[in-house]
N, C-alpha and C positions, 0 to 999 in steps of 0.2 A: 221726451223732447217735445215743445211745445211750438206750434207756427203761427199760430193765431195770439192774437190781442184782443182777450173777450170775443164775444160772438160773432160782432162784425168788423174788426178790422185783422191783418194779417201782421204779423210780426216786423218790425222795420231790419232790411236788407233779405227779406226773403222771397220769393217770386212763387206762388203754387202756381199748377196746372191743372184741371180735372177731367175727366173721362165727362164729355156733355152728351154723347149719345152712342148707342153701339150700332155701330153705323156699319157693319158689316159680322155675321157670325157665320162661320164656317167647320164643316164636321170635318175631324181628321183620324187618324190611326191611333181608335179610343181614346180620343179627346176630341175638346170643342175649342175652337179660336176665336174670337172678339177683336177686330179691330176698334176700337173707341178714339175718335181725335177730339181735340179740348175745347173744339167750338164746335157748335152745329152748324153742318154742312147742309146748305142751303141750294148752292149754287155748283158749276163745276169750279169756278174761281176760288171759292173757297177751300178746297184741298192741296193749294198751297200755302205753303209756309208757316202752314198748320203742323204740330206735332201730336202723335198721337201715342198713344197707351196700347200695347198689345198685353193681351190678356189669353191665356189658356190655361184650362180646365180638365183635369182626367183623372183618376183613383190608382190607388197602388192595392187598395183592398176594398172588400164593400164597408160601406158607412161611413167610407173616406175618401175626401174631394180635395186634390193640390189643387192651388191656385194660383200659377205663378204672370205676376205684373213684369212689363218692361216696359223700361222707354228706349234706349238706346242697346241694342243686343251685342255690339261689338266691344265688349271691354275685359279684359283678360282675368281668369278666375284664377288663381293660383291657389285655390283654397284656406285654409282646410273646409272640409265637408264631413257633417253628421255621418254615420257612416244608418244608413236604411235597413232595415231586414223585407224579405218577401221579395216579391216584384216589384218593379219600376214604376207596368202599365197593367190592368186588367180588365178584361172585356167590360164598356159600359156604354149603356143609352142612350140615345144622340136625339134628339126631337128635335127640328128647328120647322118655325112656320113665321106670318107673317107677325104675330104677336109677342113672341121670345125663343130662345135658343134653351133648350133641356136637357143635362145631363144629369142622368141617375148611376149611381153605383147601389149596389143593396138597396135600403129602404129612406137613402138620403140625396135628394135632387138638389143641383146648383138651378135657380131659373133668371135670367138674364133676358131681362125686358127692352124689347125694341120700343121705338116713341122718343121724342124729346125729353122724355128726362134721361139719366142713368139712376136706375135701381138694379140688382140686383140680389135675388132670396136663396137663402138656403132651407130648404124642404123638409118635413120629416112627418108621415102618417097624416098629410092633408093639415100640417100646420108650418107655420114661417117660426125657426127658430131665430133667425138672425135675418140682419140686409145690411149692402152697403149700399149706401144713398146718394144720393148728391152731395158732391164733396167728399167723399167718402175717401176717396182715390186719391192722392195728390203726386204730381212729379213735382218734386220743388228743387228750384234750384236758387243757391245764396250768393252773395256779393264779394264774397273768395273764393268763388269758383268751384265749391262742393255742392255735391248733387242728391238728394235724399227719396227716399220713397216712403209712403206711408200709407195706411189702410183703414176705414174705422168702420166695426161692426156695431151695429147697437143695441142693447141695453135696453129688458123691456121694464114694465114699472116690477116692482121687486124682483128682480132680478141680480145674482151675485156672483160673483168671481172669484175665484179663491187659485194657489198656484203657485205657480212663477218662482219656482225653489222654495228653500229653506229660508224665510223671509219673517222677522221676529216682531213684526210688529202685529198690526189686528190679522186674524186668519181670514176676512174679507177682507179684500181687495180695492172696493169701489171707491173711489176719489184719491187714488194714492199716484202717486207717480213712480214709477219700477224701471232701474235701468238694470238691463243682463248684463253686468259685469262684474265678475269673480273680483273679490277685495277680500283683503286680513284686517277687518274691522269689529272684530267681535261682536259680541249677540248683543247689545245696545242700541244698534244705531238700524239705520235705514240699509247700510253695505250688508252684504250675506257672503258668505264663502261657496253656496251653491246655487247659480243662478241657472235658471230652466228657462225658459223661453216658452213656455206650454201654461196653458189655463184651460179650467173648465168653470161651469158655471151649471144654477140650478134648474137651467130651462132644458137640462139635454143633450148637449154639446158643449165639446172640446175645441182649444186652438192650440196648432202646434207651427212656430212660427221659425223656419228651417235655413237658420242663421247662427253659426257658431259665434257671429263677433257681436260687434253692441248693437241688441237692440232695446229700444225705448217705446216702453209702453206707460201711455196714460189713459189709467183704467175710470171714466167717468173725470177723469181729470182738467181736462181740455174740453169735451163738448159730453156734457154729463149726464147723457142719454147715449154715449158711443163707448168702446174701448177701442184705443188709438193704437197701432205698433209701427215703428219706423224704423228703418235701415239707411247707415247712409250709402251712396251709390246710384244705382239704375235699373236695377232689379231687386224687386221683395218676391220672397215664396214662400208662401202657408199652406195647409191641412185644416179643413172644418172636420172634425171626426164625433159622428152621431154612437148616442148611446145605445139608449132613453136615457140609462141611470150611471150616474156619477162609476158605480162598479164598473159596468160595463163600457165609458168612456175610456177608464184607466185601462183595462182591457184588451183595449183597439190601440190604444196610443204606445202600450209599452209592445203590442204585436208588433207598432213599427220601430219603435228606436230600441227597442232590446228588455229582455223580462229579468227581473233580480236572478241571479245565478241560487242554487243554492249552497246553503251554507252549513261546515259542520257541528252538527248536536253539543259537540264540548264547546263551542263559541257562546252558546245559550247560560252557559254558566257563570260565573260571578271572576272578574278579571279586577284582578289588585294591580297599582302600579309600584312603582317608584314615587313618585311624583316627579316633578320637572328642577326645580334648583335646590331640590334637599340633598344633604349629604349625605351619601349608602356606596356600601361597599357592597361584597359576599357577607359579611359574617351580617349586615344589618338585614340584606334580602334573605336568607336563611331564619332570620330571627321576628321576623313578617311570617313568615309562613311559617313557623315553629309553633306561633303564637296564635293563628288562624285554627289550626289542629288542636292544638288545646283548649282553646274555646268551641271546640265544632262548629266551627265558620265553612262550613263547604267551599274549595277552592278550586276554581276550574283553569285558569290564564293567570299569571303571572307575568307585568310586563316593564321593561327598561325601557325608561326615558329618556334623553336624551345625551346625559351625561355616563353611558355606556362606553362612550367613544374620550376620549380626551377633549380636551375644551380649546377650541380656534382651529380643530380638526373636523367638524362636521361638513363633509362625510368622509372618511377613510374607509370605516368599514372593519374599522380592528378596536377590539376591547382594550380598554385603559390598563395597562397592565400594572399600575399603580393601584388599582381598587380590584379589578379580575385577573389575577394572575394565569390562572389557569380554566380559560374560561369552559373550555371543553368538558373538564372534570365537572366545574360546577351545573352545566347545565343537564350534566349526566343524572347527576345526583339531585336535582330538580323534577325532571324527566321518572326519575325511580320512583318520587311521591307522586306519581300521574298527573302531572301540569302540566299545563303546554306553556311555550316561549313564546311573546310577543317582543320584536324591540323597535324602534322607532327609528327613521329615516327621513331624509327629506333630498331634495332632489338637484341641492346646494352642492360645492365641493367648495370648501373653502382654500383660500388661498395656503393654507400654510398644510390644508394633505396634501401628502403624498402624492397623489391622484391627480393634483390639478399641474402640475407641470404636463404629464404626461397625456392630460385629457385635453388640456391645451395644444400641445405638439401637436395630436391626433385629428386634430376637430371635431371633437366630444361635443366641445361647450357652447354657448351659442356666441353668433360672434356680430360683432359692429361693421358697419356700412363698409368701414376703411378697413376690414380683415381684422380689427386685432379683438378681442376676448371680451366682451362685456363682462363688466366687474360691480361690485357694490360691496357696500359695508352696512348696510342697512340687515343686520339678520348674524351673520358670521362675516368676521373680517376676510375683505378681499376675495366676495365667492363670486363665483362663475356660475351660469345656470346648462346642466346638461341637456343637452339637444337632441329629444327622443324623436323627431322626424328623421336623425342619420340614424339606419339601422345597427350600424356599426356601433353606434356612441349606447344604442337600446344594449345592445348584447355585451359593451364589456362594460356598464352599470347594475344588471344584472346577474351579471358570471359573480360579480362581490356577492352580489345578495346569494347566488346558488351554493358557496362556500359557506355562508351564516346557514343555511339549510343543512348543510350536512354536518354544521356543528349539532342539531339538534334544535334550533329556530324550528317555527313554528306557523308565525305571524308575521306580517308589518304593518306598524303603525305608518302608515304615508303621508306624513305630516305637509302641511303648507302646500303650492300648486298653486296660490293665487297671483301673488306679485310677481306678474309676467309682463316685461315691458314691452313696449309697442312703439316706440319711437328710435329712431338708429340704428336698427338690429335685421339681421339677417336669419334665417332659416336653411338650413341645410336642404332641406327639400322646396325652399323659395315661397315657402306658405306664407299669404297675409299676414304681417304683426298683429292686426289688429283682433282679427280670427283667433289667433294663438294665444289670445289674452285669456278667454273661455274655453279654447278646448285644448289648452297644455293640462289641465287636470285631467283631462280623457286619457289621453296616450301614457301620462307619466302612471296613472293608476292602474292601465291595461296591463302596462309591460310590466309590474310586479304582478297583477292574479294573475297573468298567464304564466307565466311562471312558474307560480304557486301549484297551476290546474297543473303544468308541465311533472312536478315534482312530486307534487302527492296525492291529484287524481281531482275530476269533477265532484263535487263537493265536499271537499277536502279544504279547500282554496280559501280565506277569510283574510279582508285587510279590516285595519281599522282608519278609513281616509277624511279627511277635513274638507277637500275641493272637489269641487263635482260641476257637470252641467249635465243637458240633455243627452241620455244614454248612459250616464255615470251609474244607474243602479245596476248596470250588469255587472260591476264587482263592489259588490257591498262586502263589508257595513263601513257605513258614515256615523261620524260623532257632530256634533252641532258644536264643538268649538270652545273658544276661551271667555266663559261667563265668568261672571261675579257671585261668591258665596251669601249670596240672598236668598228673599224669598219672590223679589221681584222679576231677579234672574232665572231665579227658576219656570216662575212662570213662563217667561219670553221664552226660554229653551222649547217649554211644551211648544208654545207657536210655532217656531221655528221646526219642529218635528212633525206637528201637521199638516203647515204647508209644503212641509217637502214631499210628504205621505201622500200629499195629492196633484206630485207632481212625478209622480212612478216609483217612487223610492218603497222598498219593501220591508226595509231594516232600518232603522236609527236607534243613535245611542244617546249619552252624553255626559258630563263628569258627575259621577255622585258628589254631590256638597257644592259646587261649584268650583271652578279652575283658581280664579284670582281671589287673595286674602285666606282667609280661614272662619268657613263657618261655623256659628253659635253654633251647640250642639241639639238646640231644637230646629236648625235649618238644615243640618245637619242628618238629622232621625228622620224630617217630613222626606227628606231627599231621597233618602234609600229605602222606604216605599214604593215613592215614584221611580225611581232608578229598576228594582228590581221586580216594576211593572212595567217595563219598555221589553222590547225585543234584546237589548244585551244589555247588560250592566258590568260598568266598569266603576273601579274608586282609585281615582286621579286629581291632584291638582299643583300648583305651580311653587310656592314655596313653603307651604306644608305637606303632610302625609294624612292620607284619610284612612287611617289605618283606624278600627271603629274604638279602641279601647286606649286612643288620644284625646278618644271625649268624652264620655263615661259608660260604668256598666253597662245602662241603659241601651246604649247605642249600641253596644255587642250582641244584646237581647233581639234587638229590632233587627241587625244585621241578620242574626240566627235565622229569626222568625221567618222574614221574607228572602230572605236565600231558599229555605226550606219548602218556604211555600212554592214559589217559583218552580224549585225541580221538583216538584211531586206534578206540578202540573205541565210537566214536557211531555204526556200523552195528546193533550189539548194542543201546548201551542206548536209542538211539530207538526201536526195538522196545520196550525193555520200558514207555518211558515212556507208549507209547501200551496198553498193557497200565493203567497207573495210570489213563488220562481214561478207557478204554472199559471197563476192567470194575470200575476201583477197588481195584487191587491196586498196593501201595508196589512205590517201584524198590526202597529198602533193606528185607530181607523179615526179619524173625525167623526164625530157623531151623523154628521148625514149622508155619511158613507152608508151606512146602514138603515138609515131610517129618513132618506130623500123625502119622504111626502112628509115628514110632519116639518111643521116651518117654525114648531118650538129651538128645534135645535141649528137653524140656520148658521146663525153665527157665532155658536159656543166651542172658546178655545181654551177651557179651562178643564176640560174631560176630555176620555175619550176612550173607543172600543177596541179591547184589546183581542181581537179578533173578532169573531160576531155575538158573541154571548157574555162575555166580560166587560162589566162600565168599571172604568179607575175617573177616579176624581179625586188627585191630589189636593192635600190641603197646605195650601200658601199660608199659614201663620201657624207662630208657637202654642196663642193659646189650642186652636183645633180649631176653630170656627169654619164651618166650610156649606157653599149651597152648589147644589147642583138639579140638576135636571133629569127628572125621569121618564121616559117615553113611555106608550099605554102600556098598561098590563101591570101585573103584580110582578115584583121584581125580589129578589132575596139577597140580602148580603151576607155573602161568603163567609165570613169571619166570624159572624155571631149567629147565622140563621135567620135576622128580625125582615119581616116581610116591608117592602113599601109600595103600592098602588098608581102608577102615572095614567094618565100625563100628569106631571107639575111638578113643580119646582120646589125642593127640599133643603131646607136648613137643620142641621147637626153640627154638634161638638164630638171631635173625637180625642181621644189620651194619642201620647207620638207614637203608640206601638199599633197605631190603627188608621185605615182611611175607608171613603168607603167605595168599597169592590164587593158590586151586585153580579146578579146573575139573573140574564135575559130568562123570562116564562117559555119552558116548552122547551128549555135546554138539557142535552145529557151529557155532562159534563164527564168526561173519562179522569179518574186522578191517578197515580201511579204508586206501585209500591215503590220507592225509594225514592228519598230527599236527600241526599248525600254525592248527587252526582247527577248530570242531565243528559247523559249517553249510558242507557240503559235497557234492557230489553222491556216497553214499554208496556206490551200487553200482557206480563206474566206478573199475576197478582193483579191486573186492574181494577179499579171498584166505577162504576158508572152511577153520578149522583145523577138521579131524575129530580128535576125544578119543576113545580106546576105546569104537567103533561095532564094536558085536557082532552075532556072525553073523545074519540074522534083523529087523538094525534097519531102520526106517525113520520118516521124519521129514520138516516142512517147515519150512524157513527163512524166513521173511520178510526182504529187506530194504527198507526204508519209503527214500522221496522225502522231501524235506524238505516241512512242511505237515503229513506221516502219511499219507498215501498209501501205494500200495506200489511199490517200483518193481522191484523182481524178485523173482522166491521159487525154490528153489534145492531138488527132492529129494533127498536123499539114503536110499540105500538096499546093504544089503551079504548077497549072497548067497555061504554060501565062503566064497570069498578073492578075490573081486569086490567092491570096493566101484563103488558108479556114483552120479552126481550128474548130475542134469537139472536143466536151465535153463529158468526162462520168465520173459520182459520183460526179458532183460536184455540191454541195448542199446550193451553197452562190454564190452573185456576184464576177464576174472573167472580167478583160479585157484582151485586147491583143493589141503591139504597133510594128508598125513597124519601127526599127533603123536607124536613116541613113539621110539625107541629107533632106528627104521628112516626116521625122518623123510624127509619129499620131498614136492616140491611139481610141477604139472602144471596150466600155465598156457594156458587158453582162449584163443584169440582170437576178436576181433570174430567175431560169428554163430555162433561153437560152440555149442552147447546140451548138449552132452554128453560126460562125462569118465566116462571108466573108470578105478580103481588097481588096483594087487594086491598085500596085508596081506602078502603072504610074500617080497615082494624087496626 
């Protein structure tokens, strides 16, 4: 939201106000207060009629400073509210003198300069990551009598932003206008399904801006040395959370609003659907997975969409007894081939289930100003939206789903959560509309993983959900939504996976081929690379079947290929996923997640690292054409072995049965004995490729138990032209190879603990 008209004039019917001086600072119970009024007080005359800005200052953790503005402190909060992890308040360092007022938490000081102007800096190791300046601050009030706050930090020269959800356009930020509001706008346009309210940037520091309803940031948009955020109301409150490194921001940030849950090992596998308006019964989903087996398609989820349920019934909650007769039998005999069950939900009751009289009667649903039943046709005729703030209405939407769990369910896909209206509607627990626009995805997603956790245990629990905000990654996995069967699409999907990656999310998926249309089979082939180089891969879309041998051999080959590849490498990426619940780092990384000081990779959103040691770099066209960027060092691609040298930027052709997927120098890659399945006992038979481990290296491998455990860990270390690898916990044969021109492998047995090589034979 914009207030200004160019630089110097103000938008017509808006009135701002600014903080002209801090005209009083005061230390309180670990915090600091700031009284600021909007003109400089001169005189005692002058503190009338004057309005001022209070401003307090205090940490909930170290390297993190809330900030919370007010102008008028009497206005009634009915929420909803983020829900916080940790402390409220924690001890921090109060300096005030005649020059500024100083609060430190860890190694990040707010300094709040007394004088005729208003400045304000945020601190970090004897440097200013940020300030808010004059004008910085605005209470504004409009000519309809609404009232907005707003804040702007600045923006130094190169300096970037990246963030603010799953957002599909560039993966910088700077000159865009971003409003937090959850919309079903597919992956096209400027609207996003998950909107975050959270940025970081390449100087150090994070903003987490602690507002479930709209807020509107314009990132360099509006004064293009600033990032703007505004709320409307009386009160704005933010979090500056220091790093140094982008890692270490996401870090702090999901310490406070919640770390991805984890997730279990058979979700890592390859999830076939239904599609959405194809026609399948039993005998056609039987004959999917017949057909998977015979081609040694490794098959881990099998998932029903939409049309499980009868059509103008979404949700009942009961099988189409016209296409699943007997659905219990069949999910048994699903269940026998070791699948798991996914089916799809949404959090609609349409007019003509069963359900909606009765969740009507009850006050399930949410209801309108005048008591009776908010309704729409926009979606399923005549639904009603169920009202997860009454607890009642949570537990008997639920108790359906706990029945589909004991038929043998599995999963829920948690479809939709965005088109949540805000105007004439009432809340069961009297929460904000406006509020409930963003954070009805929270609740409605909680009350199915919990559930999940309730039924078959901490990392057990996996949706597949579409709508998220701030704190949504604590039940993952999210999919990025209803794209177009392109190669444009696909692209924008990556975007939209990185910015949400670096807005806490630890998991992201999204439809192999794309959802809308039916893609060429060379968009097709490039897709289920990239697919089955994300953290989960699914093959979904809307009124075809991406079942791989709809489009030719070829694409069965490529299916094989990188399913295969994928589970042979669930030694690696269970490692890293346990990296995503324990520290809140994405498996899929932006490239300067990992490699912050090179400012090659700034703003490339066309790769990316697939933990810290794997680069994918999808390639967007049939014929293969593809360039990417390689960071220093000698880097090796996976697939063929062929060495390439960064820094610099590299152009390649590749056939559709290939892309290229390097391996970081100095890597020991763990692989696994088996490709047929991605819950497996990971360390029995392992083999550890060493990539150009230089003189001097040393390093520890984890490989993790299923659960996240660890069940061995593996030194490696190279002295000369020695390399040596020690073993501990690991309680089966393990080899180890070394990569490279001279390749060979040196296979442990039972009880070995320790391998020597030698680099020069």
């Amino acid at each position: 939201m914009k207030f200004t008209d160019g630089y110097w004039m103000v938008r017509a019917g808006m009135h701002p106000l600014h903080p002209a001086q801090a005209y009083d600072i005061w230390p309180g119970d670990d915090a600091m207060t700031v009284y600021a009024p909007t003109a400089k007080i001169a005189k005692r005359g002058d503190v009338l009629n004057r309005p001022i800005a209070t401003l307090t200052y205090s940490s909930p953790a170290d390297d993190v400073i809330r900030v919370r503005i007010e102008h008028h402190q009497g206005a009634n909060d009915p929420g909803p509210h983020y829900v916080l992890t940790g402390a409220d308040r924690v001890p921090v360092k109060v300096v005030i003198d005649d020059d500024a007022g100083v609060l430190t938490s860890g190694a990040l000081s707010v300094r709040v300069h007394r004088g005729d102007t208003w400045r304000v800096d945020f601190e970090a190791d004897g440097a200013v990551l940020t300030s808010s300046a004059h004008k910085g601050i605005g209470l504004v009030a409009t000519d309809d009598g609404s009232h907005y706050v707003h804040e702007q930090l600045s923006l130094g020269v190169g300096e970037y932003v990246y963030g603010l959800g799953e957002r599909f356009g560039p993966l910088v930020k700077n000159g865009q206008s971003v409003d937090i509001w959850n919309a079903d706008g597919g992956t096209s346009s400027e609207q996003a399904y998950k909107n975050v309210p959270f940025y970081l940037t390449n100087r150090g520091y994070g903003v987490f801006v602690n507002h479930p309803e709209l807020v509107s940031f314009e990132v360099g948009s509006e004064l293009v040395s600033r990032s703007q955020f505004s709320v409307k109301g009386q009160s704005l409150e933010y979090f500056v959370i220091y790093g140094p490194t982008p890692k270490e921001i996401l870090r702090k940030y999901t310490a406070l609003t919640g770390r991805p849950a984890r997730v279990p090992e058979w979700s890592f596998g390859l999830w076939l659907s239904t599609s959405f308006t194809t026609d399948y019964d039993e005998q056609t989903v039987s004959g999917f997975i017949d057909q998977m087996a015979e081609r040694d398609l490794p098959l881990s989820v099998f998932h029903f969409d939409c049309f499980w349920m009868r059509e103008f019934n979404w949700c009942d909650f009961e099988w189409d007894p016209r296409t699943f007769p007997d659905p219990e039998a069949m999910l048994g005999r699903l269940k026998a081939r070791g699948l798991k069950i996914c089916v799809w939900i949404n959090p609609y009751i349409a007019q003509r289930s069963p359900l909606f009289a009765e969740g009507a009667a009850r006050g399930y649903l949410l209801k309108r100003t005048d008591g009776s039943v908010w309704q729409s046709d926009l979606w399923v005729a005549g639904m009603g939206l169920v009202d997860f703030t009454n607890p009642a209405a949570k537990a008997w939407f639920t108790g359906h789903l706990e029945r589909l769990l004991g038929m043998g369910v599995d999963a829920f896909k948690t479809d939709f959560g965005e088109r949540i209206p805000t105007e004439g509607v009432v809340w069961h627990d009297g929460s904000n509309p406006e509020g409930m626009r963003n954070y009805y995805a929270q609740i409605y997603n909680r009350s199915v993983f919990d559930l999940l956790v309730a039924a078959r245990g901490e990392g057990e629990a996996v949706l597949f959900a579409r709508s998220a905000t701030a704190g949504g990654q604590q039940m993952p996995v999210h999919w990025g939504g209803d794209c177009y069967s392109t190669f444009d699409a696909m692209a924008e999907s990556l975007r939209g996976g990185l910015s949400l990656a670096l807005s806490g999310f630890g998991y992201w998926s999204h439809d192999i081929g794309g959802f809308e249309g039916t893609p060429d089979p060379a968009v097709f082939k490039r897709w289920l690379a990239f697919g089955l180089l994300s953290s989960h891969s699914r093959m979904h879309g809307s009124g075809s079947v991406r079942v791989p041998w709809a489009f030719d051999d070829e694409a069965v080959d490529v299916t094989r290929k990188f399913t295969k590849l994928k589970l042979s490498l669930m030694p690696y990426l269970a490692r890293v996923a346990g990296e995503a619940h324990g520290a809140g780092w994405p498996m899929m990384r932006p490239m300067l997640l990992e490699f912050p000081a090179d400012r090659g990779v700034a703003s490339i959103d066309t790769q990316y690292m697939l933990g810290d040691s794997l680069l994918v770099a999808p390639v967007f066209s049939a014929a293969g054409d593809v360039e990417y960027y390689v960071p220093e060092g000698t880097w090796t691609h996976l697939l063929t072995g062929a060495e390439v040298t960064g820094p610099r930027w590299v152009a390649e052709r590749h056939e559709l049965d290939s892309l290229p997927l390097l391996v970081r120098p100095g890597t020991v890659l763990p692989i696994g004995a088996r490709d047929d399945r991605p819950d497996y006992d990971y360390a029995d038979g392992v083999r550890l490729d060493l990539y150009q481990i230089a003189d001097g290296h040393r390093s520890v491998t984890i490989v993790p138990a299923l659960g996240g455990a660890v069940a061995a860990t593996f030194t490696v270390t190279r002295t000369g032209e020695t390399v040596t690898v020690e073993a501990d916990g690991a309680s089966a044969p393990w080899s180890a190879r070394l990569v490279g021109p001279r390749a060979r492998t040196v296979v442990a047995g039972l009880g070995v603990t320790r391998l020597e090589m030698r680099t020069n034979r």
